[in-house]
Backbone bond lengths (Angstrom), bond angles and torsions (degrees), N, CA, C in turn:
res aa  C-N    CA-C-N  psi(-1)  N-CA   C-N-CA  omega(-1)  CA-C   N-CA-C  phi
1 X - - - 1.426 - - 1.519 108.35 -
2 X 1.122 130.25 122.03 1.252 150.32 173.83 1.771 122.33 -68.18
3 X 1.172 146.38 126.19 0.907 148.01 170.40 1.537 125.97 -123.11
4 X 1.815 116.19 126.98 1.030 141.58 -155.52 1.401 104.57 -72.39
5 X 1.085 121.62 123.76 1.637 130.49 155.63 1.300 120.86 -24.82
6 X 0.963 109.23 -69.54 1.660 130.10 162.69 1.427 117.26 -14.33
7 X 1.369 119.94 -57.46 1.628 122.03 -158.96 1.681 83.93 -96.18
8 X 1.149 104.98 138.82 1.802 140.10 156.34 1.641 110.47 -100.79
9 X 1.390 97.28 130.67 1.269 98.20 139.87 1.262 132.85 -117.69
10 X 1.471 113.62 127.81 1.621 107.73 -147.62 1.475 108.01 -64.21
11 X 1.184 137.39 6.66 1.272 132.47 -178.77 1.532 123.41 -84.20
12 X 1.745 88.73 -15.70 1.939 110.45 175.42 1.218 100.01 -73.67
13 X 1.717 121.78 -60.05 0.962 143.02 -151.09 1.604 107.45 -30.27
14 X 1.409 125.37 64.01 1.102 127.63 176.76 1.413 140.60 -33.32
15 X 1.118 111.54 -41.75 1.734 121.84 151.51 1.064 117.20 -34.34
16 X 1.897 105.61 -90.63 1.134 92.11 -170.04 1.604 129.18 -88.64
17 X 1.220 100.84 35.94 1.375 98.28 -175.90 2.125 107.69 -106.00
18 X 1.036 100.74 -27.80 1.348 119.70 141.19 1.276 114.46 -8.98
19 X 1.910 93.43 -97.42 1.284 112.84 -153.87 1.610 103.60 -73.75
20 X 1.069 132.00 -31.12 1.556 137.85 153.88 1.078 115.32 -21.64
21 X 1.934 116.54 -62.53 1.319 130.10 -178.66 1.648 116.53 -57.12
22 X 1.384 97.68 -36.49 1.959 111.96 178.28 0.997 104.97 -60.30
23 X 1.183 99.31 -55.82 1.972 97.97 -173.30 1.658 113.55 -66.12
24 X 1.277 129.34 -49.18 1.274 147.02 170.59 1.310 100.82 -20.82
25 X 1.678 88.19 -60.49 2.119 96.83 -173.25 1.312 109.76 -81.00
26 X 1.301 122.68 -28.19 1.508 112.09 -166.41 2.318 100.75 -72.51
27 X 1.773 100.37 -35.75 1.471 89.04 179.50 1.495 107.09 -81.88
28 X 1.226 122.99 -18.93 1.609 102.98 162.98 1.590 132.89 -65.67
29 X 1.223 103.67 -43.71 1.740 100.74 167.16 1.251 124.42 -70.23
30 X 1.480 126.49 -17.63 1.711 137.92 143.39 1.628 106.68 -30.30
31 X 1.387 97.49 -84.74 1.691 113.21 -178.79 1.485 99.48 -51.19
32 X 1.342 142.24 -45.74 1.627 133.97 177.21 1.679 102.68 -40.29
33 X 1.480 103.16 -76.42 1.270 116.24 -167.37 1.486 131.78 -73.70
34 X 1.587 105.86 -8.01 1.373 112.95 157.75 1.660 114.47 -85.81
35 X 1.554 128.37 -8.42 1.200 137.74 178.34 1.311 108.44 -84.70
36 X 1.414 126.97 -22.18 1.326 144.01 -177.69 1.664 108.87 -87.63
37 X 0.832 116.78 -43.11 1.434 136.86 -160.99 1.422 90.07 -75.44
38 X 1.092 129.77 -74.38 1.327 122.09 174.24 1.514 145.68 -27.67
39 X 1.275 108.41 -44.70 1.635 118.04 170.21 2.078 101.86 -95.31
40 X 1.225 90.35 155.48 2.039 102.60 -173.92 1.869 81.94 -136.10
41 X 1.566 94.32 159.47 1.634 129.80 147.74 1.511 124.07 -31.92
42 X 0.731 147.42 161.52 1.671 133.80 154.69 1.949 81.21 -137.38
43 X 1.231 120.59 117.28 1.443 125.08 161.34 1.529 120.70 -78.79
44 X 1.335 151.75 59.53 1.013 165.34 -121.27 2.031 92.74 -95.58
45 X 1.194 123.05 100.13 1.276 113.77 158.09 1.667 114.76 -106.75
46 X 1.497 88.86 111.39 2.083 109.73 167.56 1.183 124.48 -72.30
47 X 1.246 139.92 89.66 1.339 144.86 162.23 1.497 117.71 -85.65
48 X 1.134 123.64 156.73 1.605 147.39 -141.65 1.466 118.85 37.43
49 X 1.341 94.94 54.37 1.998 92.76 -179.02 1.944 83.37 -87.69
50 X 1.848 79.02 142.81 1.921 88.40 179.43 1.062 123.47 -104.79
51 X 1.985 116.74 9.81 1.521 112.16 163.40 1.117 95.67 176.19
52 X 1.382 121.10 173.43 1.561 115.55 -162.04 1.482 118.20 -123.49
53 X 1.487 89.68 62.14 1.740 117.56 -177.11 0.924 112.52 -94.85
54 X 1.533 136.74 125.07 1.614 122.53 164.66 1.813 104.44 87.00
55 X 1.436 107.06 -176.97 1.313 95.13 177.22 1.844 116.36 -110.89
56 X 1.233 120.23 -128.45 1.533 112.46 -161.82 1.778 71.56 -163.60
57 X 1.162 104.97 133.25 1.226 122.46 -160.17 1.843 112.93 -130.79
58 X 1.289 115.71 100.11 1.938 111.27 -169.97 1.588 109.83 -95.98
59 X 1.143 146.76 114.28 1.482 128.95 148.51 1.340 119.34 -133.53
60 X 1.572 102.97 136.64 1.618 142.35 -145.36 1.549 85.17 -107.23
61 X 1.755 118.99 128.16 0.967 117.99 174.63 1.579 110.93 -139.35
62 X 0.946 124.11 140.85 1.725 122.97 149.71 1.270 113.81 -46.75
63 X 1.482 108.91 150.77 1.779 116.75 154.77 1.499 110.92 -29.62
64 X 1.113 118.36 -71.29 1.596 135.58 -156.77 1.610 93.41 -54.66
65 X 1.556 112.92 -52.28 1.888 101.66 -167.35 1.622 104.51 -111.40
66 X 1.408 119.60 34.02 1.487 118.64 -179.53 1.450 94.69 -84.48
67 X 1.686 107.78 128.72 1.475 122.14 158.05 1.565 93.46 84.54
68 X 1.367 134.75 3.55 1.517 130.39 142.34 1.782 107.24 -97.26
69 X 1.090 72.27 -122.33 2.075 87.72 -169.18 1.336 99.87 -88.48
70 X 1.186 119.83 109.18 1.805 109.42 158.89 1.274 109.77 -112.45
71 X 1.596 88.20 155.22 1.345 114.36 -166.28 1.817 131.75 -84.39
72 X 1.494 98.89 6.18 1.517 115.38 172.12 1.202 104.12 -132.31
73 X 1.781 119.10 160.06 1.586 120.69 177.46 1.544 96.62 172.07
74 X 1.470 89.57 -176.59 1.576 101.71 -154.27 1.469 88.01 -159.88
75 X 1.601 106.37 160.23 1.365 117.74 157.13 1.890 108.59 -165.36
76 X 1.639 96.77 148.75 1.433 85.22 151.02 1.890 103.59 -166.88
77 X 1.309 104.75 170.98 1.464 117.78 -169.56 1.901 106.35 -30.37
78 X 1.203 108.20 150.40 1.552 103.80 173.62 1.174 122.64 -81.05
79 X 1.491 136.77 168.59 1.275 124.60 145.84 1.625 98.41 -142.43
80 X 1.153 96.90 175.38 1.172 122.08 -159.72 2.314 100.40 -81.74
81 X 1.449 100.58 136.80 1.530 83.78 -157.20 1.901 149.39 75.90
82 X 1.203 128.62 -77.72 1.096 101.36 159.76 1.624 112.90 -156.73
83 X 1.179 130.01 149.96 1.625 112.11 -156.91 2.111 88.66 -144.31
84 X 1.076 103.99 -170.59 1.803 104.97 176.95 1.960 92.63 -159.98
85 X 1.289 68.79 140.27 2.058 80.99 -178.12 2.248 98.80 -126.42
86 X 0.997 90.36 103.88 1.432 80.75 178.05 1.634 109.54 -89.36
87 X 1.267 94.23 152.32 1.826 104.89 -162.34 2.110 92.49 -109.36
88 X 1.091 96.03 100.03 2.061 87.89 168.56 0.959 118.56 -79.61
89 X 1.650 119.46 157.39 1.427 143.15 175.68 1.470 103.46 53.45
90 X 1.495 126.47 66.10 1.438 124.41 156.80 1.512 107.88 -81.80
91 X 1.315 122.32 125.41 1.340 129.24 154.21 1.377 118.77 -34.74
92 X 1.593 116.70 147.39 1.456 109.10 174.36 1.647 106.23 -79.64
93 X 1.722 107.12 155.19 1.142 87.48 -176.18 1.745 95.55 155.07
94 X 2.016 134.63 -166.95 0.768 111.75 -163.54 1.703 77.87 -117.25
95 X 1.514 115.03 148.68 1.422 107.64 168.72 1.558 105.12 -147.72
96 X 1.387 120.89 165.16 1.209 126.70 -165.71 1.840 98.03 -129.83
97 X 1.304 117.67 118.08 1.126 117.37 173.33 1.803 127.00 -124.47
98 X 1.689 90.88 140.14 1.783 114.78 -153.57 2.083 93.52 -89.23
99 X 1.065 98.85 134.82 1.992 86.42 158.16 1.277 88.14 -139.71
100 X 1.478 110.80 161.00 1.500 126.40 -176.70 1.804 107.41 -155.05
101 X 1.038 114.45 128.93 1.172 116.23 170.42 1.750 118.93 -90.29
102 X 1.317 87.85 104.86 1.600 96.88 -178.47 1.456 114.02 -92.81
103 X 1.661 103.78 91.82 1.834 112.16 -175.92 1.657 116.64 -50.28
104 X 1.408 107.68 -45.39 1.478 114.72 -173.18 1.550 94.23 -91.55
105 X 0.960 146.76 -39.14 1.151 112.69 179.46 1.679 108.80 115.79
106 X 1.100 113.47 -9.22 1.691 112.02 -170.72 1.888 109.06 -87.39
107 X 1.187 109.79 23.37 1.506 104.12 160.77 1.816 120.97 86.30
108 X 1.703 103.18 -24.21 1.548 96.09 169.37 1.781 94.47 -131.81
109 X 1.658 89.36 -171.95 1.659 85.85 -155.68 1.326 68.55 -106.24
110 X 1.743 112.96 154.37 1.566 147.76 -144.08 1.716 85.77 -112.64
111 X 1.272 116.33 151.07 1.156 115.67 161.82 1.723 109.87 -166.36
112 X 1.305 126.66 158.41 1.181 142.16 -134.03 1.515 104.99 -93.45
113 X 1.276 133.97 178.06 1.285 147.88 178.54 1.755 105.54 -44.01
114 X 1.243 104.29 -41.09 1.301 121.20 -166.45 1.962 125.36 -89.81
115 X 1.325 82.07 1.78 1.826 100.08 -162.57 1.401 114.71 91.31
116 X 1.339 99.83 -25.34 2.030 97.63 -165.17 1.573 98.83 -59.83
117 X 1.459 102.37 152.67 2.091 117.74 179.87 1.913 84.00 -69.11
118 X 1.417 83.15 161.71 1.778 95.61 -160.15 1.467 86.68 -138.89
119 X 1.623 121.97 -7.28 1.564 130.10 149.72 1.486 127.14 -122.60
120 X 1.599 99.54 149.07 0.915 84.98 -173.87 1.939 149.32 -58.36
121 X 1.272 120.37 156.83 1.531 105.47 -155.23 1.699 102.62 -145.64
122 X 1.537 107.97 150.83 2.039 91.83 166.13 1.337 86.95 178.73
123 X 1.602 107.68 166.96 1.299 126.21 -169.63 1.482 114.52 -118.30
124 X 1.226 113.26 158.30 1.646 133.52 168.06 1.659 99.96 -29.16
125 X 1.110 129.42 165.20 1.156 135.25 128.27 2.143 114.67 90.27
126 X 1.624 90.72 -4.45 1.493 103.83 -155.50 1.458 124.65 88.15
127 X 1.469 115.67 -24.33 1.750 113.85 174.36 1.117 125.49 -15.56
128 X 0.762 137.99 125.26 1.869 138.89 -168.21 1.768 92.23 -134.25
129 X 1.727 98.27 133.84 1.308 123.77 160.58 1.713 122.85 -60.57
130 X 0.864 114.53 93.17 1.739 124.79 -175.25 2.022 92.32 -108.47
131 X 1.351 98.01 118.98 1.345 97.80 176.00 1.348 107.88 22.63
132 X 1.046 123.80 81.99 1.504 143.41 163.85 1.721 94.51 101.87
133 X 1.711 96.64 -169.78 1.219 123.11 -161.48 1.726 89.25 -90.10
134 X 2.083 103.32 147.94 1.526 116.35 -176.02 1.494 91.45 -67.87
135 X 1.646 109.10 165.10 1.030 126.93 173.51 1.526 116.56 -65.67
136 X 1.547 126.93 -171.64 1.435 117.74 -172.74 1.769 118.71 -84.77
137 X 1.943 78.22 -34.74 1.460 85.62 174.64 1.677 129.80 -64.55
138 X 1.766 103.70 -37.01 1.621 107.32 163.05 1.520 122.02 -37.64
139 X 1.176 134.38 -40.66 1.282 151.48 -142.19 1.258 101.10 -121.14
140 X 1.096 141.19 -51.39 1.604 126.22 167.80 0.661 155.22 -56.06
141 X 1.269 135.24 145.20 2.190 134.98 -136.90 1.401 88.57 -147.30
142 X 1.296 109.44 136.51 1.583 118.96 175.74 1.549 111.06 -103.07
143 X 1.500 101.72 119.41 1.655 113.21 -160.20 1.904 99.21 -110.21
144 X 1.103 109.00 111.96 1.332 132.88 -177.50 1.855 115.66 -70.81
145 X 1.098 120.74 172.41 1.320 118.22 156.91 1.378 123.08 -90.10
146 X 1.654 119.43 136.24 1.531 117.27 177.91 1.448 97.73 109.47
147 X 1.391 116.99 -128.86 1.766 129.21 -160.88 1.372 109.72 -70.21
148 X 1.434 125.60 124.69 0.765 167.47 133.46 2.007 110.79 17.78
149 X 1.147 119.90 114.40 1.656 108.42 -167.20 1.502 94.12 -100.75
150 X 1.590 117.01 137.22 1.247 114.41 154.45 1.752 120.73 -84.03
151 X 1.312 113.85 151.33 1.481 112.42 -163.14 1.646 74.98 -115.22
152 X 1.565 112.72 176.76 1.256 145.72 139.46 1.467 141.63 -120.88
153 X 1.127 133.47 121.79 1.571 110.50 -165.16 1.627 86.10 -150.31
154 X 1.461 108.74 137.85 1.364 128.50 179.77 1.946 120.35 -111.67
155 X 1.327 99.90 92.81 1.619 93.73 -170.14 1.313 120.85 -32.83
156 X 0.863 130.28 -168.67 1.766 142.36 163.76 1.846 101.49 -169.82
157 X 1.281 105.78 128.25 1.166 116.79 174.60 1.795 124.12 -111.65
């Protein structure tokens, strides 16, 4: 059986099926690397941890969910003195970040008859708890696109 010159099937169609594919890939690795570009590191270094019980506990919040539920975090084992928990893919943007040293280990921070944290706890920026927790603005670090921000946060127990 013989077949006519004439009929294509566009799936041969080598040209343009090509240049389709170039482009295909060239706007997908755009959209990859502009999706990347957007969120950074937050390097979180904890100083005055007072023993290396339980773990060391980070969460990165927006205005809207600071001091409720936020929606980024980190953790890792304690030690005694000073440790760093880096938090990946933070959006650029303004954020306020919590660390808490959770001695026992049960996942929220413990606190006393009175409400007061009963572990140790501290914020971004130096913020210090004065009759309650600092405001959002005390505590917030402006996290850019690309390299990586180092935080600081100093427990208080």
């Amino acid at each position: 059986m013989a077949t006519t010159p004439s009929r294509r099937i566009p799936f041969f169609n080598a040209k343009e099926n090509i240049m389709k594919h170039v482009l295909k890939s060239a706007l997908a690795g755009a959209l990859l690397a502009s999706a990347g570009a957007s969120a950074t590191t937050l390097q979180v270094k904890i100083d005055g941890v007072a023993s290396g019980k339980g773990k060391l506990r980070v969460a990165v919040c927006d205005e809207s969910t600071f001091l409720k539920k936020c929606t980024l975090g980190a953790a890792t084992a304690a030690h005694a003195g000073s440790a760093r928990v880096d938090v990946p893919n933070v959006p650029a943007g303004a954020w306020a970040v919590m660390a808490y040293h959770d001695e026992n280990d049960n996942e929220k921070m413990d606190r006393n008859a009175m409400g007061i944290p009963s572990e140790g706890y501290g914020f971004s920026n130096g913020a210090t708890a004065k009759y309650g927790p600092p405001p959002f603005r005390q505590a917030a670090v402006t996290v850019g696109n690309g390299a990586a921000v180092p935080v600081q946060i100093n427990l208080q127990y």
